[in-house]
C-alpha positions in Angstrom: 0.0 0.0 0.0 1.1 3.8 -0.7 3.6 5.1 1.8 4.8 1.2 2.8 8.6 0.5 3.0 10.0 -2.5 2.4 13.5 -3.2 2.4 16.2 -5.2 -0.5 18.9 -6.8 -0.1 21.6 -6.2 -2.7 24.2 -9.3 -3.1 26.4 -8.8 -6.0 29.5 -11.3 -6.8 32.9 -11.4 -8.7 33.1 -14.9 -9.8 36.6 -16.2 -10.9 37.0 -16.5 -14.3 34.2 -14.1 -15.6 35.0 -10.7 -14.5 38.2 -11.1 -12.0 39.5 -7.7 -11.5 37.7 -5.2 -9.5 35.1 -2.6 -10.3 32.6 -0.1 -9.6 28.7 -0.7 -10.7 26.5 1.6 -10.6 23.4 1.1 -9.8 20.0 3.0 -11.3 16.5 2.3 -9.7 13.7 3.1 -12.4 10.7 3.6 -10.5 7.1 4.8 -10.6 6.1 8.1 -9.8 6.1 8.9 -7.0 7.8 5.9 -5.5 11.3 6.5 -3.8 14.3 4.8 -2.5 16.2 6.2 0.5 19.8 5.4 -1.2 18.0 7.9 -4.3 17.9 6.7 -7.8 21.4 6.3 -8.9 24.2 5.3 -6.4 27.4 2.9 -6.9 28.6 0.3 -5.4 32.3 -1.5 -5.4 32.9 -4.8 -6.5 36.4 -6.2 -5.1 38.6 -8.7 -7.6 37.7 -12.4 -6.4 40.7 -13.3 -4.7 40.7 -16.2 -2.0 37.2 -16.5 -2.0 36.5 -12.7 -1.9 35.0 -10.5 -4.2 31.3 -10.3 -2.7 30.0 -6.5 -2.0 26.2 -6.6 0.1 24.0 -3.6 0.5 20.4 -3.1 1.8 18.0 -0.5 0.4 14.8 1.0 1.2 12.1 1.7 -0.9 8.6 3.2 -0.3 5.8 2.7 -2.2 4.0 5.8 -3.9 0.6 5.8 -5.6 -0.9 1.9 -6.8 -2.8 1.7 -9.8 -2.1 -1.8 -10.6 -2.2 -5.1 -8.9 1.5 -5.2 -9.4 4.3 -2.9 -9.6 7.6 -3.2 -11.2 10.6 -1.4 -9.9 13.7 -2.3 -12.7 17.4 -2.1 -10.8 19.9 -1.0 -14.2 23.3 -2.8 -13.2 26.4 -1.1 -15.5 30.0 -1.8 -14.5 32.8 0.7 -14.7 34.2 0.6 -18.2 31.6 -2.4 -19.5 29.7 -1.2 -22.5 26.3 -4.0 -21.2 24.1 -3.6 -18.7 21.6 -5.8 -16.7 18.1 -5.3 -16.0 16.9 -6.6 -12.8 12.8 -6.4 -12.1 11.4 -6.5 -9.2 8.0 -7.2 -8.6 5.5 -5.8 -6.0 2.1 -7.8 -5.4 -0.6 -5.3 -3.9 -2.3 -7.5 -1.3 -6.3 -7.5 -2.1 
């Protein structure tokens, strides 16, 4: 319901052998209007070379609902990494309880 927060958890990993070195992704929430996050839209977040089992970077996020039209919402997390010309779109769904 409008003005609900619920919170994320953010896990992304630097598997050996695909990306190996370290880098920055940033991350862009693509939201409804008037829905917000308390991080705001675009932030960053640093992804350390796998090394010894390492290379894991956690974050947790807010996000409050704004205005419901639809039995279900999708928020879209945009993943780019520093100096990587893809991206990755990550939906996330939000089920208004009836």
């Amino acid at each position: 319901k409008e003005g609900e927060v619920k919170e994320l958890d953010i896990h992304a990993e630097n598997v050996s052998g695909y990306v190996g070195s370290q880098l920055w992704l940033q991350l862009h929430w693509i939201m409804p209007e008037g829905w917000s996050i308390d991080t705001g839209s675009r932030t960053a977040m640093f992804l350390n070379q796998y090394h010894c089992g390492l290379g894991n970077s956690y974050s947790t996020v807010k996000i409050t609902a704004g205005p419901i039209s639809e039995p279900v919402t999708t928020v879209i997390l945009e993943v780019a990494a520093h100096d990587r010309p893809g991206r990755i779109y990550i939906p996330v769904h939000f089920v208004c309880e009836a």
